[in-house]
C-alpha positions, 0 to 999 in steps of 0.5 A, spaced: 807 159 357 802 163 361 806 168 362 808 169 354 801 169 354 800 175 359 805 179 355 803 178 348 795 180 351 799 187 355 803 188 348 796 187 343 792 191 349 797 197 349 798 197 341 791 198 340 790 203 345 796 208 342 793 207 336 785 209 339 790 215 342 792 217 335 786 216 332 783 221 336 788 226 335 788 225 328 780 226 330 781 232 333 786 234 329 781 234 323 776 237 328 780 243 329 782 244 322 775 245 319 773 249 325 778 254 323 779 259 318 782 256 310 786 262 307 789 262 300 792 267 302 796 267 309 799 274 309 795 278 313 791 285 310 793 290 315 789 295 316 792 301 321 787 306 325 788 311 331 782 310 337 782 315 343 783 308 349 784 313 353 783 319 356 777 324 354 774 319 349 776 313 352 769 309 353 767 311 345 775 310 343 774 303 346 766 301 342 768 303 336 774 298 337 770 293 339 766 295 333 772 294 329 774 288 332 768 284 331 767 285 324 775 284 323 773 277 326 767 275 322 771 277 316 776 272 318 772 266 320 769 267 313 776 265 310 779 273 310 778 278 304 780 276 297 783 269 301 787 273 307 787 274 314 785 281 316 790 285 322 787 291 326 793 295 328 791 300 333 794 306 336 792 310 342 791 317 340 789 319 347 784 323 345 789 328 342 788 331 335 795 332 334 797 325 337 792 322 332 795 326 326 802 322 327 798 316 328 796 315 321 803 318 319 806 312 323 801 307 320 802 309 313 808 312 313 812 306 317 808 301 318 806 301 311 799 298 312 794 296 306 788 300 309 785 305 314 780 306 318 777 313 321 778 314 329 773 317 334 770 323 333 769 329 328 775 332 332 779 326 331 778 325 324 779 333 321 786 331 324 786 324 321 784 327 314 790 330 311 795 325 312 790 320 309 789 324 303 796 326 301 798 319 302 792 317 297 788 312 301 780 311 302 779 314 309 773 310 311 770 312 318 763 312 322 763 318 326 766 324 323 759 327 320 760 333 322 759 339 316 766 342 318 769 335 315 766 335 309 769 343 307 776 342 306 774 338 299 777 331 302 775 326 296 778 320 299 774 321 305 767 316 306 762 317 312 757 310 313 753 314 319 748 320 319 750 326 317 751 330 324 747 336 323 741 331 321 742 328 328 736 332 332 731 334 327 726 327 328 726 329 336 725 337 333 718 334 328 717 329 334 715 335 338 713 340 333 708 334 331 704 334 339 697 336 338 697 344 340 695 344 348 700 340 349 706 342 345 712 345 349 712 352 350 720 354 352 726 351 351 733 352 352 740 349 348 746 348 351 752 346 348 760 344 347 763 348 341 765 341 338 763 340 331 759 335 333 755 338 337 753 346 335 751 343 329 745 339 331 742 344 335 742 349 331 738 347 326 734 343 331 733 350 334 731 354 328 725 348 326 723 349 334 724 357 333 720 357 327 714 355 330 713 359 335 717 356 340 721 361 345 728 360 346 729 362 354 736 360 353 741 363 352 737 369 352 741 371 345 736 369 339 737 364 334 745 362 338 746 356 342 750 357 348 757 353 347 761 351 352 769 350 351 769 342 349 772 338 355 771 344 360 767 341 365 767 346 370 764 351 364 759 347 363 757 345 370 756 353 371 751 353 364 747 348 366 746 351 373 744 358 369 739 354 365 736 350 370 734 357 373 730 358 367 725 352 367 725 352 360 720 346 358 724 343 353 732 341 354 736 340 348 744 339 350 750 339 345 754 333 348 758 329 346 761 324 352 760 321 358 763 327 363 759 332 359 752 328 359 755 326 366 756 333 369 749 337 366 745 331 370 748 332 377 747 341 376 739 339 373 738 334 380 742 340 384 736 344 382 731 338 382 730 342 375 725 336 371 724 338 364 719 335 360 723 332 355 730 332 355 735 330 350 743 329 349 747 328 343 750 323 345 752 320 352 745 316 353 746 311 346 752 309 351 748 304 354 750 301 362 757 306 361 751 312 361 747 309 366 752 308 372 755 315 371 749 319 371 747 314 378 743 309 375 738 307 372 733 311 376 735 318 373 735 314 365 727 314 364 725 318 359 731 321 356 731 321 349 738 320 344 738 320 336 742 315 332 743 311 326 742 305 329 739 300 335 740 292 336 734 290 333 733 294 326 732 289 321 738 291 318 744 287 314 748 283 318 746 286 325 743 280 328 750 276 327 753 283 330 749 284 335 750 276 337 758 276 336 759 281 340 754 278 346 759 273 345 765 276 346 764 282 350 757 280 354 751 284 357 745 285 354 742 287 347 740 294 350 747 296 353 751 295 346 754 302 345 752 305 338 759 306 337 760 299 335 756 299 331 758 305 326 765 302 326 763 295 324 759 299 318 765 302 316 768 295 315 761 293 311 763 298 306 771 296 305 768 288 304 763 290 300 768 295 295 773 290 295 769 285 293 766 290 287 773 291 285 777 284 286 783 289 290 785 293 295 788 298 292 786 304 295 786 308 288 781 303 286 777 303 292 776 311 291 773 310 285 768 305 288 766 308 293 765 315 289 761 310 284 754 312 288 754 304 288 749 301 295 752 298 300 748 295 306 750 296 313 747 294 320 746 302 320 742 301 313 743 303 306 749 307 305 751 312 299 756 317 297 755 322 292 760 324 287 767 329 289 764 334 286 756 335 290 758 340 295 756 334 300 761 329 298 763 324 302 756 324 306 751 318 307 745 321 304 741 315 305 741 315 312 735 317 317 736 319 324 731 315 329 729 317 336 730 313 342 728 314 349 730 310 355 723 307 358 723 302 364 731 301 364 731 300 356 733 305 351 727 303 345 726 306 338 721 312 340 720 316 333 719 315 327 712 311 329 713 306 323 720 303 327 717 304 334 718 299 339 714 303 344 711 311 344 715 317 347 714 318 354 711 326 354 711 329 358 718 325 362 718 322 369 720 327 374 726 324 377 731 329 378 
């Protein structure tokens, strides 16, 4: 009878357990379903683009993927668009225009995708657009702004960023607004003949020639000196002859890490010290710039243009910037402004297909070209009608000028989004 007793106990005892284990995976269960995404729709939005991961462009190819990527997870944690599951297919174009023009006729013409999105770099994106036209599709991108993109009558093309030409004329009225005895006397330009690059510099030129300002370099008037983009040992022998000229102000058409990279070493060669320095891009690329050019040491007062920092108070640019600390790590300070314009490209598609109710291309053109608002983490983002001479261009984006200051790159100009004023003259460090 005990031992009936001892048996029947052992099978109540372990009846009861097996059923605590499936009330907990059935718990969990649940748990892992409400923290998971609900589509109505399980087939995937596919959405293809070519990103430069490796070679030349790779440290922005890889930003504006990771931009890229966190907005495509946000979408999808919010339950997809219109109900589906967003896929990212990504090509490497390894920087190669041509390679990129046969990545966008890959993903359209034999992945078939739904939906595109621009690559890196106004080099890269006049190489994507013909094949994205004759196909039809809204070609959304965040850093083509180059004025050369906007000549060809692409009307399916829509850039969320700052027009690339606009890029320096904050540092140019930044400068012209020093009181008279301190304002710079000389400056010097040198830049790569990307059409990134020559664009800013020469309007920003032209402001500072125009108000008396010399040009000591190039000793041609009115011209910025260009180097061939991507040859480094062209420019290191510019940026040696201009720092022969200890012009007091250096405005450098740059366009990557090496190019920014190669024009320090030749300046701390020279132990040349300008008053104020400023690259096109290269010091908005966080600790990738800070270990090329030596450390942070070398980093204090450099200016940088752009459209966009961690701490605006823009549309979702808290989340983005959390989301990204999350996934990728470092700080605040240290994401590329890269990742940033390709998350506002995703914003925009969002927000038009939301106004549409589709994802048919035809219709998002439509939208898109409508002159409709939309709201970004870079800001607010319009695009005039095909037939403006500037179609396809933000025309509400604004250029900030930033500085690194004591190891942090802050917004310097306009005062009004100033975290700190600029450092005029720069520490001489080099």
């Amino acid at each position: 009878m005990l031992k009936w007793r001892l048996a029947r106990s052992r099978r109540v005892i372990s009846s009861m357990v097996g059923l605590i284990i499936v009330l907990i995976g059935m718990s969990a269960c649940a748990q892992d379903q409400s923290s998971s995404p609900t589509f109505t729709n399980p087939n995937p939005i596919t959405i293809g683009v070519s990103l430069p991961l490796t070679k030349d462009f790779a440290s922005d190819g890889q930003a504006t993927g990771q931009g890229y990527q966190l907005w495509a997870d946000m979408v999808n944690n919010a339950g997809g668009l219109l109900g589906r599951p967003v896929k990212l297919i990504v090509l490497d174009d390894k920087s190669d225009p041509d390679q990129t023009a046969k990545d966008y006729q890959t993903l359209i013409a034999q992945d078939h995708v739904d939906l595109v999105f621009g690559p890196f770099s106004s080099l890269l994106t006049k190489a994507a657009a013909p094949v994205v036209q004759r196909y039809g599709y809204a070609f959304l991108e965040g850093s083509g702004g180059a004025p050369s993109v906007f000549t060809h009558g692409w009307s399916n093309l829509f850039d969320v960023s700052l027009p690339v030409a606009n890029n320096l004329i904050t540092f140019a009225y930044y400068i012209l607004s020093l009181p008279p005895d301190q304002r710079p006397r000389t400056a010097a330009y040198l830049t790569s003949d990307d059409p990134f690059t020559f664009p800013q510099l020469d309007l920003a030129q032209k402001l500072l020639e125009n108000a008396g300002i010399q040009t000591v370099y190039p000793a041609k008037k009115g011209a910025s000196d260009q180097f061939p983009d991507g040859d480094l040992k062209a420019e290191a022998q510019d940026a040696d002859q201009l720092a022969l000229t200890h012009a007091d102000v250096v405005l450098l058409g740059t366009v990557s890490i090496p190019d920014t990279r190669t024009v320090f070493q030749e300046f701390k060669k020279a132990h040349y010290n300008p008053k104020a320095l400023i690259a096109t891009a290269g010091p908005d690329q966080g600790q990738d710039f800070v270990s090329a050019i030596g450390g942070m040491k070398y980093t204090e007062g450099v200016f940088v243009p752009n459209g966009w920092y961690p701490q605006a108070n823009n549309f979702q640019n808290a989340e983005m910037v959390k989301a990204y600390l999350a996934k990728y790590g470092g700080t605040a300070n240290q994401i590329n402004a890269d990742v940033a314009e390709a998350f506002s490209v995703g914003q925009v598609l969002q927000q038009a297909v939301a106004a549409t109710n589709s994802i048919n291309n035809a219709q998002l053109v439509a939208k898109l070209q409508s002159g409709i608002v939309f709201n970004t983490v870079q800001g607010t983002a319009q695009f005039d009608s095909p037939l403006a001479a500037d179609a396809g261009q933000n025309r509400q984006a604004i250029a900030y000028l930033f500085q690194w200051q004591n190891g942090q790159l802050l917004p310097v100009y306009p005062y009004s989004v100033a975290a700190q004023n600029p450092e005029y003259p720069r520490a001489k460090n080099f």
